[in-house]
C-alpha positions in Angstrom: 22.7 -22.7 -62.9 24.3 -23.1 -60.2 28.0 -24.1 -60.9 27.8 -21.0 -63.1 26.7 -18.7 -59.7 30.0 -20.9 -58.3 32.1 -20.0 -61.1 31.5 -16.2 -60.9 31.5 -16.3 -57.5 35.0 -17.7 -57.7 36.4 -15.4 -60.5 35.3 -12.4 -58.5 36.7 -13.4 -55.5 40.4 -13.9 -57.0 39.8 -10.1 -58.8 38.5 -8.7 -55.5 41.6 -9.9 -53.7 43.8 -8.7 -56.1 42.5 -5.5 -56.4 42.7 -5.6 -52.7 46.5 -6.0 -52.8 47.3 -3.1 -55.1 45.5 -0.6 -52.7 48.3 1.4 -50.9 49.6 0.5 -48.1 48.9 2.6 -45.1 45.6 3.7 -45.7 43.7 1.7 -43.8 43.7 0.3 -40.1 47.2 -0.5 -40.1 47.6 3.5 -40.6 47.0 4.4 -37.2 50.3 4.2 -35.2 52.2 6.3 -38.2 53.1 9.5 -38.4 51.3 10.2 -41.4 48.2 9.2 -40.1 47.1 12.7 -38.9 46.9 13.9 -42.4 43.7 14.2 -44.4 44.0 12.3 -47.4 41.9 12.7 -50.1 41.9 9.8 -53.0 42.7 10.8 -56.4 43.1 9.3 -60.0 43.8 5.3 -60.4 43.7 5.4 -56.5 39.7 7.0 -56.4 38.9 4.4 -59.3 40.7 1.5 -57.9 38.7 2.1 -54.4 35.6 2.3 -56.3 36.0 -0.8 -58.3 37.2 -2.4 -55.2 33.6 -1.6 -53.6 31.5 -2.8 -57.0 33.6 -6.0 -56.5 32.8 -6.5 -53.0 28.9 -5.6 -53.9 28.8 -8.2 -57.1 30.5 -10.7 -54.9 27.7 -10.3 -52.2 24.9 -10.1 -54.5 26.4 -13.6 -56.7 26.5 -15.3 -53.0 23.1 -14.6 -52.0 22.2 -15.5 -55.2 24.2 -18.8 -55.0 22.7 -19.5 -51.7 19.1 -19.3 -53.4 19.9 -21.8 -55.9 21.2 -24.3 -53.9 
């Protein structure tokens, strides 16, 4: 039981960083010294979904750890 919490734990963690990567640059931390940075953005289409699905990841990948961790 758990090498499988590993294995998920593993597979999410490679989607989560590469859904991680195709979020657009700029939007973030890094944002603050631009120009652009003053304007309200609002998240739309495969960018709202992508953000959304980054956050599931991120909340499967916790919940798999802790879960993991109460295995072992």
């Amino acid at each position: 039981m758990h090498a499988a919490f590993l294995i998920v734990q593993m597979l999410l963690a490679i989607v989560l960083i590469a859904a991680i990567l195709l979020q657009t640059r700029g939007s973030g931390f890094s944002a603050f010294g631009s120009a652009d940075s003053s304007i309200y953005r609002t998240r739309r289409g495969f960018e709202r979904t992508l953000f959304q699905f980054t956050i599931v990841l991120a909340v499967l990948w916790v919940l798999v750890s802790i879960g993991s961790a109460m295995t072992y």
